[in-house]
mmCIF file as gemmi writes it, N, C-alpha and C atoms, coordinates in Angstrom:
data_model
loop_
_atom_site.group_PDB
_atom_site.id
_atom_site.type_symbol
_atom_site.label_atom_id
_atom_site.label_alt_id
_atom_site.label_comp_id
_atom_site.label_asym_id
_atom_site.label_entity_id
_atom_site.label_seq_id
_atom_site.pdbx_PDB_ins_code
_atom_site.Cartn_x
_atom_site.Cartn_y
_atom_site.Cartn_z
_atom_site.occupancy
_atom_site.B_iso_or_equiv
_atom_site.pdbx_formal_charge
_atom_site.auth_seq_id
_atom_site.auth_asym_id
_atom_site.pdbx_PDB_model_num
ATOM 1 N N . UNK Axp A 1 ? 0.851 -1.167 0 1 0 ? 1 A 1
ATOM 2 C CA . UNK Axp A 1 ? 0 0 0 1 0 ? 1 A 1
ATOM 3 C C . UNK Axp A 1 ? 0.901 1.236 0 1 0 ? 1 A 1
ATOM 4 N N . UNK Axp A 2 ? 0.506 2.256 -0.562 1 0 ? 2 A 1
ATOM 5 C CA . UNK Axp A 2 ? 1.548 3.47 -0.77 1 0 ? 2 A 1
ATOM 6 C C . UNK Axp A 2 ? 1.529 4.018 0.608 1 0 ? 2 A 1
ATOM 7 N N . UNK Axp A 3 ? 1.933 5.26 0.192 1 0 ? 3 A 1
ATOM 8 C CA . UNK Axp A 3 ? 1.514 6.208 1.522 1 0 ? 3 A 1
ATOM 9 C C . UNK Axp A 3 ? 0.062 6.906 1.172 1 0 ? 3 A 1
ATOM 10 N N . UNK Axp A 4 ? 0.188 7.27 0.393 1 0 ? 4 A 1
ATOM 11 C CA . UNK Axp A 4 ? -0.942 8.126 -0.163 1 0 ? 4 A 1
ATOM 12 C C . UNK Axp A 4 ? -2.255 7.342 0.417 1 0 ? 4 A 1
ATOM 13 N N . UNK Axp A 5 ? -2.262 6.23 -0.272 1 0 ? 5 A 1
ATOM 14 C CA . UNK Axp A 5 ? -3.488 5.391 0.207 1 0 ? 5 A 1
ATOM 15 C C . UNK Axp A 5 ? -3.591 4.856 1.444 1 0 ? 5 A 1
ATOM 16 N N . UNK Axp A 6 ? -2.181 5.186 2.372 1 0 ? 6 A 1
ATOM 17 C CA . UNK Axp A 6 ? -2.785 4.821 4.058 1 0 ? 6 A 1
ATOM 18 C C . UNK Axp A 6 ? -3.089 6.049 4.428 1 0 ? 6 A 1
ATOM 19 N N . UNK Axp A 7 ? -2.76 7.531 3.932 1 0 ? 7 A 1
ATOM 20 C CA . UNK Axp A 7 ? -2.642 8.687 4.681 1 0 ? 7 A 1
ATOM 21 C C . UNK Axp A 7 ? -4.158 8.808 4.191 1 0 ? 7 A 1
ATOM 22 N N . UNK Axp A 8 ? -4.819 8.449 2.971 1 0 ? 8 A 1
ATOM 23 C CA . UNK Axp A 8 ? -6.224 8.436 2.269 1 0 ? 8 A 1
ATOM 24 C C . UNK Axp A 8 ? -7.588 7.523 3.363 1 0 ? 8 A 1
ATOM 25 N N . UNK Axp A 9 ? -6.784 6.081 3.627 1 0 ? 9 A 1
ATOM 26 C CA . UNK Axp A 9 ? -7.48 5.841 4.459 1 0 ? 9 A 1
ATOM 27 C C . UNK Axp A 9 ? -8.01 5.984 6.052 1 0 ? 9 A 1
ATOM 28 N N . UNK Axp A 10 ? -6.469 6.747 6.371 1 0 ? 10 A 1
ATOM 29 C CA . UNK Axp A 10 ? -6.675 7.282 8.041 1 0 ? 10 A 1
ATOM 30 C C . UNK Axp A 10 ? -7.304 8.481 7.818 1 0 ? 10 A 1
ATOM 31 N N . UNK Axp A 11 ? -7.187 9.309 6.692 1 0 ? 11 A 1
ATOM 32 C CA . UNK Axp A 11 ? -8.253 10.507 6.928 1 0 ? 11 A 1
ATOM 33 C C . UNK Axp A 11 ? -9.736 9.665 7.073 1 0 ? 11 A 1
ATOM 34 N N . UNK Axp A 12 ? -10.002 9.229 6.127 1 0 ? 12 A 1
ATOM 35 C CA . UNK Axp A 12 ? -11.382 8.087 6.3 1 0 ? 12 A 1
ATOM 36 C C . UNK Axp A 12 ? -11.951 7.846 7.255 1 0 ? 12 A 1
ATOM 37 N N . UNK Axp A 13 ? -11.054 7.384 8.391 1 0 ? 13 A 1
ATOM 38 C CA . UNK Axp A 13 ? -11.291 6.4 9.342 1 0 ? 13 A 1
ATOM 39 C C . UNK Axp A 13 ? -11.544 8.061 10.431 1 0 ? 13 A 1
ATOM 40 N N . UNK Axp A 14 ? -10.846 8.582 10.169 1 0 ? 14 A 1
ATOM 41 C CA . UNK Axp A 14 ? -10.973 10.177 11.115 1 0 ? 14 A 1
ATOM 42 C C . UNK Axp A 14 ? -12.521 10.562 10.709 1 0 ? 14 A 1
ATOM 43 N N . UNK Axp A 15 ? -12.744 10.732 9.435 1 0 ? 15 A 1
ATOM 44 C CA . UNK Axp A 15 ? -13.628 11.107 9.3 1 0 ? 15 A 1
ATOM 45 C C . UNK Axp A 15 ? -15.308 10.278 10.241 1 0 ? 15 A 1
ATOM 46 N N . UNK Axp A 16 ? -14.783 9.098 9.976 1 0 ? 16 A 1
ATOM 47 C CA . UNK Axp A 16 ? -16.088 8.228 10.325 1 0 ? 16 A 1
ATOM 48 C C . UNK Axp A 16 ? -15.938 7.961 11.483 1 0 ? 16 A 1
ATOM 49 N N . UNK Axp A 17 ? -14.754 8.712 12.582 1 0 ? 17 A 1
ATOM 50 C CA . UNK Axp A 17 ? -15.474 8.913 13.89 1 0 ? 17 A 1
ATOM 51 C C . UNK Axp A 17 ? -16.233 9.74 14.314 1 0 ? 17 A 1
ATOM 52 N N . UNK Axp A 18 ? -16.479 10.353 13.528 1 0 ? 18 A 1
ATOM 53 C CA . UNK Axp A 18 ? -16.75 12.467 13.276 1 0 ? 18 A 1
ATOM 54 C C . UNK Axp A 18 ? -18.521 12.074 12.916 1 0 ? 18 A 1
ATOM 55 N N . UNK Axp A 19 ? -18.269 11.1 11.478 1 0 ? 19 A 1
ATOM 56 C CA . UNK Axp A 19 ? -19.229 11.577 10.889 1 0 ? 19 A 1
ATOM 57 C C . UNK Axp A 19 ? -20.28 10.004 10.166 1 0 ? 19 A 1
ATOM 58 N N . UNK Axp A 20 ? -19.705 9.502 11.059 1 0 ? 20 A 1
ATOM 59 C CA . UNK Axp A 20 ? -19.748 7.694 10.617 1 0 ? 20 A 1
ATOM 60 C C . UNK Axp A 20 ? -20.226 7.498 8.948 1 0 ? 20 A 1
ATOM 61 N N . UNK Axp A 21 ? -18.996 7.121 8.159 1 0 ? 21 A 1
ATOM 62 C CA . UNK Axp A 21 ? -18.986 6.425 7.296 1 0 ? 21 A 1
ATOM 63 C C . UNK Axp A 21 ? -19.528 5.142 7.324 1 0 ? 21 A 1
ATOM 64 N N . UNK Axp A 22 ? -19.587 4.361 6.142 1 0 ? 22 A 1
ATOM 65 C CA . UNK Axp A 22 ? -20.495 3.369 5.991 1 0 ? 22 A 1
ATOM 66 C C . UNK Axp A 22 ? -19.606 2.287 6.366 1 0 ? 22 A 1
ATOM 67 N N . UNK Axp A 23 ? -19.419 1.6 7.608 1 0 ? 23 A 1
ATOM 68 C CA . UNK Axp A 23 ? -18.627 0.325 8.51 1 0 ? 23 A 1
ATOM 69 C C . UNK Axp A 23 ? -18.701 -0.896 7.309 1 0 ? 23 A 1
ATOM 70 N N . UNK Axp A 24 ? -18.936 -0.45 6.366 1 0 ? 24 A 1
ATOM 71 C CA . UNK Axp A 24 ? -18.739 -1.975 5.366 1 0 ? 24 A 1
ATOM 72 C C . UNK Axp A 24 ? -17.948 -1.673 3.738 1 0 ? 24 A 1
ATOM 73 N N . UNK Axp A 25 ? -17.726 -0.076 4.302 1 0 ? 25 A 1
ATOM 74 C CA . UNK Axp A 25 ? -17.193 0.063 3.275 1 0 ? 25 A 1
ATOM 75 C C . UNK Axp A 25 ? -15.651 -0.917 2.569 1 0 ? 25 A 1
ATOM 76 N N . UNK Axp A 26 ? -15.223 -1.137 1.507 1 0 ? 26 A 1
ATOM 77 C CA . UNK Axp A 26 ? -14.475 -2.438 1.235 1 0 ? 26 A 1
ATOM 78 C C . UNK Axp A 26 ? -12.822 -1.961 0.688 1 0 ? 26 A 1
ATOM 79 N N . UNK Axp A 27 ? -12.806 -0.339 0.476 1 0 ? 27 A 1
ATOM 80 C CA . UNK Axp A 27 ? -11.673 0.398 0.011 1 0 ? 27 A 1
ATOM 81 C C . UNK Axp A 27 ? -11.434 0.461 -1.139 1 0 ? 27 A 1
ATOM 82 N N . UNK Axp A 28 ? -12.434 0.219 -2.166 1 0 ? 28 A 1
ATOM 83 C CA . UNK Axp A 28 ? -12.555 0.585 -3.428 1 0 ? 28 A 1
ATOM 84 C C . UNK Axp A 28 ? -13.478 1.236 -3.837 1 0 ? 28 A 1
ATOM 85 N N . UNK Axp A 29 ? -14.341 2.097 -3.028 1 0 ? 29 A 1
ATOM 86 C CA . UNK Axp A 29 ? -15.457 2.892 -2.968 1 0 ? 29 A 1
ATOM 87 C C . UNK Axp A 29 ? -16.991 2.301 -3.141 1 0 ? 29 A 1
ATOM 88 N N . UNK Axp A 30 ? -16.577 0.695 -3 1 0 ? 30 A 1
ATOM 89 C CA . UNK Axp A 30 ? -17.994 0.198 -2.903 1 0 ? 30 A 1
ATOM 90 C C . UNK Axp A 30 ? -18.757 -0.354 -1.223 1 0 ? 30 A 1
ATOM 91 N N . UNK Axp A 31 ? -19.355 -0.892 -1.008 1 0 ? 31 A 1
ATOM 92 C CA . UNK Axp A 31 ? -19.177 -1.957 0.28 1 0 ? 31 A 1
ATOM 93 C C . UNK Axp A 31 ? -20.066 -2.956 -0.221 1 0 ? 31 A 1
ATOM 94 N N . UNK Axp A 32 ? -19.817 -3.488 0.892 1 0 ? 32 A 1
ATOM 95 C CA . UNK Axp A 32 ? -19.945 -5.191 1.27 1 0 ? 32 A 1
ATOM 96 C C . UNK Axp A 32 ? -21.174 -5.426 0.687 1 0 ? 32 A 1
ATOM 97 N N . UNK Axp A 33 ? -21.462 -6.48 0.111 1 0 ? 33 A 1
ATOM 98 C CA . UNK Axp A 33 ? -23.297 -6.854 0.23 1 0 ? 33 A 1
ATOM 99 C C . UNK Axp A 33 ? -23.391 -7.696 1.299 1 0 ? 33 A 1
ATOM 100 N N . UNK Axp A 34 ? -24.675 -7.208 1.46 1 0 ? 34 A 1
ATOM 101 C CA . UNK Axp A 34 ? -25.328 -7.986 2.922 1 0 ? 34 A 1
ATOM 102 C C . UNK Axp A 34 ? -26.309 -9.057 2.921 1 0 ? 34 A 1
ATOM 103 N N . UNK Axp A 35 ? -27.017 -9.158 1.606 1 0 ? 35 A 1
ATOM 104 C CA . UNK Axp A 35 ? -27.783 -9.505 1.035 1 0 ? 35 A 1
ATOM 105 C C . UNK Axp A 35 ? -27.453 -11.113 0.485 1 0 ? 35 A 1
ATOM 106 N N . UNK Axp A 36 ? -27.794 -12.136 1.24 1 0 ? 36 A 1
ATOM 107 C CA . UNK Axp A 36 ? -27.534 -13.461 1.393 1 0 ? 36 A 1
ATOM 108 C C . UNK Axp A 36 ? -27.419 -13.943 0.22 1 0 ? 36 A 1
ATOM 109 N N . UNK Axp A 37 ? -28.689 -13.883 -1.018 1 0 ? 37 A 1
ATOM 110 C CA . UNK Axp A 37 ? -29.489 -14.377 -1.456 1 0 ? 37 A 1
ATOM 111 C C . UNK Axp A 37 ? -28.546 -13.492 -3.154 1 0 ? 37 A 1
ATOM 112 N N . UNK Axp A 38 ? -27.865 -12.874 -3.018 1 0 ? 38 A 1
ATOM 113 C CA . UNK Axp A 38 ? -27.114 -12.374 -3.934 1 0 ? 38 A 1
ATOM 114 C C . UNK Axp A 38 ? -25.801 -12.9 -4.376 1 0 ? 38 A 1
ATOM 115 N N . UNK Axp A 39 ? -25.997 -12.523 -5.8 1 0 ? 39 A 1
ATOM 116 C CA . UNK Axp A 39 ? -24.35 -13.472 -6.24 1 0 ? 39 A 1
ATOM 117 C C . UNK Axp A 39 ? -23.466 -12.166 -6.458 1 0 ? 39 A 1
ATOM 118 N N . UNK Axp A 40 ? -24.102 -10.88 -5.871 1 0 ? 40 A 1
ATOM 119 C CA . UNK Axp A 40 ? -23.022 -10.112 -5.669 1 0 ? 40 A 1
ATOM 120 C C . UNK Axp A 40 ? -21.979 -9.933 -5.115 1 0 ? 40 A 1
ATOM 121 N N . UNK Axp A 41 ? -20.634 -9.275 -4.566 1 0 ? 41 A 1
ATOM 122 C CA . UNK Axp A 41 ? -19.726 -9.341 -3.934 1 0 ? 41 A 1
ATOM 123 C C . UNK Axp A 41 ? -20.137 -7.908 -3.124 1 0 ? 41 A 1
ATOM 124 N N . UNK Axp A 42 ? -20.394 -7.013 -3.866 1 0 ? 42 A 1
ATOM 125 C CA . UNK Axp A 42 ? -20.164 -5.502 -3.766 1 0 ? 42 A 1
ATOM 126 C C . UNK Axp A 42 ? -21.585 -5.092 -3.434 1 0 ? 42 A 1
ATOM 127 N N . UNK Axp A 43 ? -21.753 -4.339 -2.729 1 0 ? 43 A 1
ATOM 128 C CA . UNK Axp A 43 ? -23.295 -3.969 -2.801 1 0 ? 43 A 1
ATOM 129 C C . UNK Axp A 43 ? -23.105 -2.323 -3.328 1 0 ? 43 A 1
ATOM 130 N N . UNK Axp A 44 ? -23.721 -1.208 -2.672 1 0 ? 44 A 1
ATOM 131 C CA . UNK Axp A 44 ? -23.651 0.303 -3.641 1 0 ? 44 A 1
ATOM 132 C C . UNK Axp A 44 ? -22.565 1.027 -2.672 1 0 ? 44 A 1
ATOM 133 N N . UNK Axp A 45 ? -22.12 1.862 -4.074 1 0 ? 45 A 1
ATOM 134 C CA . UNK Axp A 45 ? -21.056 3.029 -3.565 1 0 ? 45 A 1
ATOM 135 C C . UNK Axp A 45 ? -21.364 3.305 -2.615 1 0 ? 45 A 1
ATOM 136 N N . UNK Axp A 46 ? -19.913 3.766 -1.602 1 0 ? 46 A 1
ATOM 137 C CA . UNK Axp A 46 ? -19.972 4.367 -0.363 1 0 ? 46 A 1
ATOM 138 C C . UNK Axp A 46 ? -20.505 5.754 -0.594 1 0 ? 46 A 1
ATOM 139 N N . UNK Axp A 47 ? -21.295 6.237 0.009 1 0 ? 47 A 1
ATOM 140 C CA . UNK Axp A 47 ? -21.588 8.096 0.131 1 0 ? 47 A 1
ATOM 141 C C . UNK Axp A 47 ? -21.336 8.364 1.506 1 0 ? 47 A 1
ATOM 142 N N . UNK Axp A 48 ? -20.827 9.668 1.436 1 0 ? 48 A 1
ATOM 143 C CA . UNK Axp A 48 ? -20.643 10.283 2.418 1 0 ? 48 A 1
ATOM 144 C C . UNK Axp A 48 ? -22.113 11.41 3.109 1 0 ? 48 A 1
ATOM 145 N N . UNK Axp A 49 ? -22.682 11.375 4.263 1 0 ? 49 A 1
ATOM 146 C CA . UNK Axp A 49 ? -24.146 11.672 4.624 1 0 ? 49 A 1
ATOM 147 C C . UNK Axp A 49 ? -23.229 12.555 5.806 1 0 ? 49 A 1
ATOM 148 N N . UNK Axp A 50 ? -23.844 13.714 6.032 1 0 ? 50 A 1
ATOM 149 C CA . UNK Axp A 50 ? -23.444 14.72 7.195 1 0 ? 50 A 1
ATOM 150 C C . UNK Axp A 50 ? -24.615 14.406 7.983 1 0 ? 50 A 1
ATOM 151 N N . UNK Axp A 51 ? -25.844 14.002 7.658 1 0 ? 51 A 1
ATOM 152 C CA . UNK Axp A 51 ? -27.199 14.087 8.57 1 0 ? 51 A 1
ATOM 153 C C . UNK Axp A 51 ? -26.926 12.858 9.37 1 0 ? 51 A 1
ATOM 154 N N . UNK Axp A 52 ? -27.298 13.12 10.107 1 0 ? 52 A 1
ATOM 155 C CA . UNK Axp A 52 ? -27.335 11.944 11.344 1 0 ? 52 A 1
ATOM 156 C C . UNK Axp A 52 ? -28.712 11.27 11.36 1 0 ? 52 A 1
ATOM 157 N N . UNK Axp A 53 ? -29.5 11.173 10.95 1 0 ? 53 A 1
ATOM 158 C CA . UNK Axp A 53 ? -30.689 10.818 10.736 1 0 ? 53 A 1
ATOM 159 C C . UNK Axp A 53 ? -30.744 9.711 9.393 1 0 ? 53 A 1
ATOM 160 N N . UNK Axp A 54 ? -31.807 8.564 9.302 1 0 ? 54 A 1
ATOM 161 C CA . UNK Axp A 54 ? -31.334 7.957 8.478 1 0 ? 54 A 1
ATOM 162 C C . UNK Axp A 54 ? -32.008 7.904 6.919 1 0 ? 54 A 1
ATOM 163 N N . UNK Axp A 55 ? -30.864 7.99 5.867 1 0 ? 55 A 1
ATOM 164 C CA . UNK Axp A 55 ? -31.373 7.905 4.389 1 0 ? 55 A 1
ATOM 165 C C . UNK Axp A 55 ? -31.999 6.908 4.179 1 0 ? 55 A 1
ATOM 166 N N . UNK Axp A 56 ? -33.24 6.731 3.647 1 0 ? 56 A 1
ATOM 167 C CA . UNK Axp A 56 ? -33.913 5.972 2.393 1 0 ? 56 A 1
ATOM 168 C C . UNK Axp A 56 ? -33.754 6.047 1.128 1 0 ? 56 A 1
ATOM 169 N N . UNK Axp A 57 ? -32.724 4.968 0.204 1 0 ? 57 A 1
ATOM 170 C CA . UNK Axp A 57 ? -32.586 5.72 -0.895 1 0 ? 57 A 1
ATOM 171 C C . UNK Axp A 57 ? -33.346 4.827 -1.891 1 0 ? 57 A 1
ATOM 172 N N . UNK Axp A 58 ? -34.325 4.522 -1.167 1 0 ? 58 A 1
ATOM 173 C CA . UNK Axp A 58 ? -35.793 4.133 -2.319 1 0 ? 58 A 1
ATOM 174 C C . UNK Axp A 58 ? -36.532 5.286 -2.74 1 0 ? 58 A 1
ATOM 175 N N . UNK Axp A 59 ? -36.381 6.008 -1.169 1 0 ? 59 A 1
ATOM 176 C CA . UNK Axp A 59 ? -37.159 7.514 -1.158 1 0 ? 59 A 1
ATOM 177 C C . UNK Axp A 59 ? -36.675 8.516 -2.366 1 0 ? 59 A 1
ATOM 178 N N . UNK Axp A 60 ? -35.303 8.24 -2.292 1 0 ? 60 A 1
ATOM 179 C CA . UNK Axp A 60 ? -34.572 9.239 -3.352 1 0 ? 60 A 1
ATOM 180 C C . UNK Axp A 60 ? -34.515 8.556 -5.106 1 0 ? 60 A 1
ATOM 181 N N . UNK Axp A 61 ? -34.75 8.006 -5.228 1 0 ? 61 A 1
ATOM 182 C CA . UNK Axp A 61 ? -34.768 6.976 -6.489 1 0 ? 61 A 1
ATOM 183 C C . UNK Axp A 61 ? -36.108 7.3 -7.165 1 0 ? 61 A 1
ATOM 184 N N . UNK Axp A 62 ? -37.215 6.946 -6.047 1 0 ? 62 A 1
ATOM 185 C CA . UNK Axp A 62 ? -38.793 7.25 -6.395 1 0 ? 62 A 1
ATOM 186 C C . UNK Axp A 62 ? -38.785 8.642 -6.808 1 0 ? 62 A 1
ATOM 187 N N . UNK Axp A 63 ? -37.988 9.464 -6.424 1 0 ? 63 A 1
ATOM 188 C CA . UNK Axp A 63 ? -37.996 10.972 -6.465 1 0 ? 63 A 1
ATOM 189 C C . UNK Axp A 63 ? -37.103 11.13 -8.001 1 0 ? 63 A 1
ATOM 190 N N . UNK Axp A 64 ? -36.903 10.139 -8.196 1 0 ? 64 A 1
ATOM 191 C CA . UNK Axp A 64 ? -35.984 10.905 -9.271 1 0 ? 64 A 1
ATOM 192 C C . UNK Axp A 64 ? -34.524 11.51 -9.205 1 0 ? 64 A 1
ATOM 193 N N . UNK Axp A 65 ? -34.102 10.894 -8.16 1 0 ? 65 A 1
ATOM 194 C CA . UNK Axp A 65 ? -32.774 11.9 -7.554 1 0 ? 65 A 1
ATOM 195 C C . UNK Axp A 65 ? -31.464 10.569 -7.504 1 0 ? 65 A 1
ATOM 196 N N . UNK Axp A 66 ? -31.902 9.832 -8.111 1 0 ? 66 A 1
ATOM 197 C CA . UNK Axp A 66 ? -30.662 8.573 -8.101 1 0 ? 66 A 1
ATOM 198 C C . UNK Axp A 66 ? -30.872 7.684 -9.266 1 0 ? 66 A 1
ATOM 199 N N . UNK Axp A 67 ? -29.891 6.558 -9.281 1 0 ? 67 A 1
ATOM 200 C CA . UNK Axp A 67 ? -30.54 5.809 -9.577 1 0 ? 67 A 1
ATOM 201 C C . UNK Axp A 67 ? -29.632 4.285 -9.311 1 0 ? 67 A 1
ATOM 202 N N . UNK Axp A 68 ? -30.21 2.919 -9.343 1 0 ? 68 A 1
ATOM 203 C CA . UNK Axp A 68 ? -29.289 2.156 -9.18 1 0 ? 68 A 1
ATOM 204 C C . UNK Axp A 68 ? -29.063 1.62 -10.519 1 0 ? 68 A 1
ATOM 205 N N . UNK Axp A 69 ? -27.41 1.106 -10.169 1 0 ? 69 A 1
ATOM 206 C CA . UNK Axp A 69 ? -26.716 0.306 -12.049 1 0 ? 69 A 1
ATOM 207 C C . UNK Axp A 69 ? -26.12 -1.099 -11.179 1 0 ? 69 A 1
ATOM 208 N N . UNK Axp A 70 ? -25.708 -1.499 -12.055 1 0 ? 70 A 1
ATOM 209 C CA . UNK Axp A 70 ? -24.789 -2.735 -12.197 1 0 ? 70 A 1
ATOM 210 C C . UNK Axp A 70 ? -23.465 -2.266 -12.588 1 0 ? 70 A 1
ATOM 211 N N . UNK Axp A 71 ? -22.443 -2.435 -11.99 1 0 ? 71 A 1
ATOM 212 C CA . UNK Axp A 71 ? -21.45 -2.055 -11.841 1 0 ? 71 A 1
ATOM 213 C C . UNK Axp A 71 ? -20.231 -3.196 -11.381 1 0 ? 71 A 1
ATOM 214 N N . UNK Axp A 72 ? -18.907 -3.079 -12.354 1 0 ? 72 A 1
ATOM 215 C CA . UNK Axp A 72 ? -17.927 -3.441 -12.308 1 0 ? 72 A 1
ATOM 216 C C . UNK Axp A 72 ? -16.448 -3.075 -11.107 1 0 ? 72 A 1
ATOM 217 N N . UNK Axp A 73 ? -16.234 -3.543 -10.725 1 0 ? 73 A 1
ATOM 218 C CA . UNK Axp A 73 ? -15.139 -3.194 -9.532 1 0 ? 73 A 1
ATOM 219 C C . UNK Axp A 73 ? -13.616 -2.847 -10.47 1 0 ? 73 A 1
């Protein structure tokens, strides 16, 4: 691992005591799937959320404000 990418990931890890990042994130900007029943590896990009309160992003999709893909690592 370089430096760049440990000094990249301890800001990260700073950040998500601050501001909790997504705990499954995998270090390639995706995370984990959780989802048993999937032949995925990856589930959706990490985002970064300042609200402390929690996203629905069915809510945001239905709205027109996202959308989900299939995506390559």
């Amino acid at each position: 691992m370089t430096q760049r990418e440990i000094d990249l990931l301890v800001s990260r890890m700073q950040m998500h005591d601050k501001v909790g990042n997504n705990q499954y994130y995998t270090g390639n900007g995706l995370t984990k799937n959780l989802i048993a029943e999937s032949d995925s590896q990856y589930g959706v990009v990490e985002t970064l959320n300042f609200e402390r309160g929690e996203i629905n992003l069915r809510t945001f999709r239905e709205a027109g404000a996202t959308e989900i893909m299939e995506i390559e690592p």
